[in-house]
Steps between C-alpha positions, in 0.01 A plus 500: 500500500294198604757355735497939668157482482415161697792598769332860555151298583698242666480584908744248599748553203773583763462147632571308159870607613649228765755752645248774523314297755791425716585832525093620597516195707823611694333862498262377686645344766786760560220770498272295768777415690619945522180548612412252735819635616402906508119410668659322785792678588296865428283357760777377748731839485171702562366227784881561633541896468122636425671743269387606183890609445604166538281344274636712190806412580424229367482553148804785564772250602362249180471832248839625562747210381244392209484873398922492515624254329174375243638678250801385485319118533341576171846582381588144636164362342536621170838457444591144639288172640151573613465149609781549767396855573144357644687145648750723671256805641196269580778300692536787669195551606436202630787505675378797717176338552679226648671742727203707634323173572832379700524835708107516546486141665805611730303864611531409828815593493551821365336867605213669273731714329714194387271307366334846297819527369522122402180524341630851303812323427371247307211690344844690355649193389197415279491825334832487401425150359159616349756772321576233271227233529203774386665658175609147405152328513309764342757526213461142460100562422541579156818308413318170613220570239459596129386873446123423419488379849655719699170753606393109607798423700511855686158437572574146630801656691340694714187289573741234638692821713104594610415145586802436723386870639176369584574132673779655653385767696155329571666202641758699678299611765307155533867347543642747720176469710515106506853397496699776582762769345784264496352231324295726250894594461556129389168494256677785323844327500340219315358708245813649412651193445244370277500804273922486488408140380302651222711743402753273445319298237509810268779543238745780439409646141742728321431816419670639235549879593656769238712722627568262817736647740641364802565852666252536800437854534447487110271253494219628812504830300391330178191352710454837677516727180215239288232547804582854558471530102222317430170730653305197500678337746673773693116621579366188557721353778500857659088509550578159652770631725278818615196298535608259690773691730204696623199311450635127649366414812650129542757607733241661771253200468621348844372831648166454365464165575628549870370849588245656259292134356575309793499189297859367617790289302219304343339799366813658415554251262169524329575842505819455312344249256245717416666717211656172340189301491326824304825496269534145434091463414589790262787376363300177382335773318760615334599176364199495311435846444824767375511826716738618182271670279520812604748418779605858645097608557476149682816588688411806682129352504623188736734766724205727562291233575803358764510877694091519520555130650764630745279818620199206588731306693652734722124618617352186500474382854295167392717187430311410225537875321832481565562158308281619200696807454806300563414249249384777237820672530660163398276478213610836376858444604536201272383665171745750532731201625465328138480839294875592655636164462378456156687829391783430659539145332380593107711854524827346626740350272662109651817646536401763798188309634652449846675878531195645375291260774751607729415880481154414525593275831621833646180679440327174645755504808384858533173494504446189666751437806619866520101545479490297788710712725379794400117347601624442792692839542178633393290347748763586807458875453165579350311194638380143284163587381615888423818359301304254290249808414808690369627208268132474376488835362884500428441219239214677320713846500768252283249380273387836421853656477626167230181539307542870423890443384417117288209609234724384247527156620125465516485366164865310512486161321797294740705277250813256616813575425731178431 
């Protein structure tokens, strides 16, 4: 009880654990490398095409192979080496890094449309490596750590994900403005590299599943049938889905930087900073401070507070409106960030972690990069500012709709399940 006790109090208990911090380390890195990546090339399709179509394409051609085939990568993660599953898929990724940068430095050559679909192509190669990598990592959150720990390590997990969001996108336009697309391509390469290093210094751990079957279709069901059977869970990566299909903006920020702010790639990526700087600063929080007790109230609080956020911003004509609602929404973002990820690691046995991570990576994949296109679908037909109105109020409808059906979980003490 002493030893529980001093790790709840403890805000760096997640760090006692040497592997933990390789894999938060190579978190890190892989996640400021993606979106170094998404700031500068979101700003070079829409410099290219000045079409708000184009730009959620984007996240379409990346949502479509992760959303394919990550369930069947938590299959693969669960059920054989998670050490090669992240060697082989961040391999993979860097790989098509490599690539882009290649074709980029020989543009010269080729028409717009080829090099769009160079870009798209290996934006599609990345999801379909992030259909492994992303279920894998996650799972390995709790595995890498004992259960006392583990509100700690999801915390920790997703501050290093909202730190790489921050220097990433922040320096993205500063690098694209002072050395160029191509070699902000080669920053991210590097990155990549690094974080495969990391990865690799983590080791395989068994998991000794009951009822283990090697039977693929079998298997994704098992993970499908626990989140659609456990409310908790099912209701908690859905608000997230809703919220953030219709309330994101991230995909539409080069518009406002370019056309509505006036504040150009520089401003774009203070712009896209903004929300990750708000979440990280509460995240630190968090460490200290358990958003737990009473975790469902705090849930909905944080995704009301995220839509009010969204409504500011798409009115706000003043940069420095526009950063404080961005940052806010980050804030409020990142408790409900912590809340899901803590559920889904105490509720979820060690021998489904990465199906049941996988599921949720489709509702992510959903709300996020099929978010993205349908921002930018959004913003085609009924106009930017109009479309970001409609996810505004969108998001608060959800939160009103999910509190009316979840009174029962108001009160809902969340307990691991080993």
């Amino acid at each position: 009880m002493q030893q529980k006790s001093l790790q709840k109090h403890d805000p760096y208990a997640a760090f006692r654990f040497p592997e933990f911090r390789f894999l938060v380390s190579a978190n890190f890195l892989l996640t400021m490398a993606g979106m170094i990546q998404e700031v500068a090339i979101g700003y070079e399709v829409y410099r290219m095409t000045h079409d708000p179509l184009a730009l959620g394409m984007i996240g379409l051609v990346e949502a479509v192979p992760f959303m394919s085939l990550t369930l069947f990568g938590g299959h693969i993660a669960d059920m054989y080496s998670k050490r090669k599953v992240l060697i082989w898929s961040v391999g993979g990724i860097a790989f098509s890094s490599i690539a882009l940068q290649v074709v980029m430095r020989l543009q010269y050559l080729f028409s717009m449309s080829s090099l769009l679909i160079a870009i798209y192509a290996s934006l599609f190669v990345i999801g379909l490596c992030r259909a492994f990598q992303s279920p894998t990592t996650t799972s390995l959150r709790a595995i890498l750590v004992t259960p006392e720990v583990i509100e700690n390590a999801s915390t920790w997990g997703s501050t290093s994900w909202q730190l790489g969001a921050i220097l990433g996108p922040a320096a993205a336009g500063f690098l694209y403005a002072g050395i160029g697309f191509t070699n902000t391509l080669l920053l991210v390469t590097i990155f990549v590299i690094f974080s495969f290093a990391f990865f690799s210094r983590i080791n395989d751990r068994q998991i000794v599943a009951t009822g283990k079957t090697d039977n693929v279709l079998t298997s994704i069901k098992e993970g499908i049938h626990f989140v659609f059977d456990t409310k908790i869970i099912l209701y908690s990566i859905s608000l997230d889905l809703f919220s953030v299909l219709f309330g994101g903006v991230v995909a539409i920020l080069p518009i406002y930087a370019q056309d509505i702010l006036n504040v150009g790639p520089q401003g774009l990526g203070i712009l896209r900073a903004a929300p990750s700087i708000g979440a990280l600063l509460m995240l630190f929080l968090l460490a200290r401070f358990s958003a737990m007790y009473h975790a469902w109230r705090n849930l909905l609080l944080a995704v009301t507070g995220f839509g009010i956020c969204i409504l500011v911003f798409a009115i706000s004509r003043s940069m420095l409106l526009s950063v404080a609602a961005l940052f806010l929404s980050g804030a409020s973002d990142s408790i409900s960030v912590v809340i899901r990820a803590t559920i889904l690691q105490t509720m979820t046995p060690d021998k489904m972690r990465a199906r049941v991570q996988a599921v949720n990576g489709i509702f992510l994949a959903s709300s996020n990069e099929v978010g993205a296109f349908e921002s930018g679908l959004a913003a085609k037909i009924m106009g930017t500012v109009p479309s970001v109105i409609f996810g505004g109020v969108m998001t608060l409808l959800i939160v009103g709709t999910v509190f009316r059906r979840t009174g029962d979980l108001m009160k809902m003490n969340v307990r691991a399940k080993r």
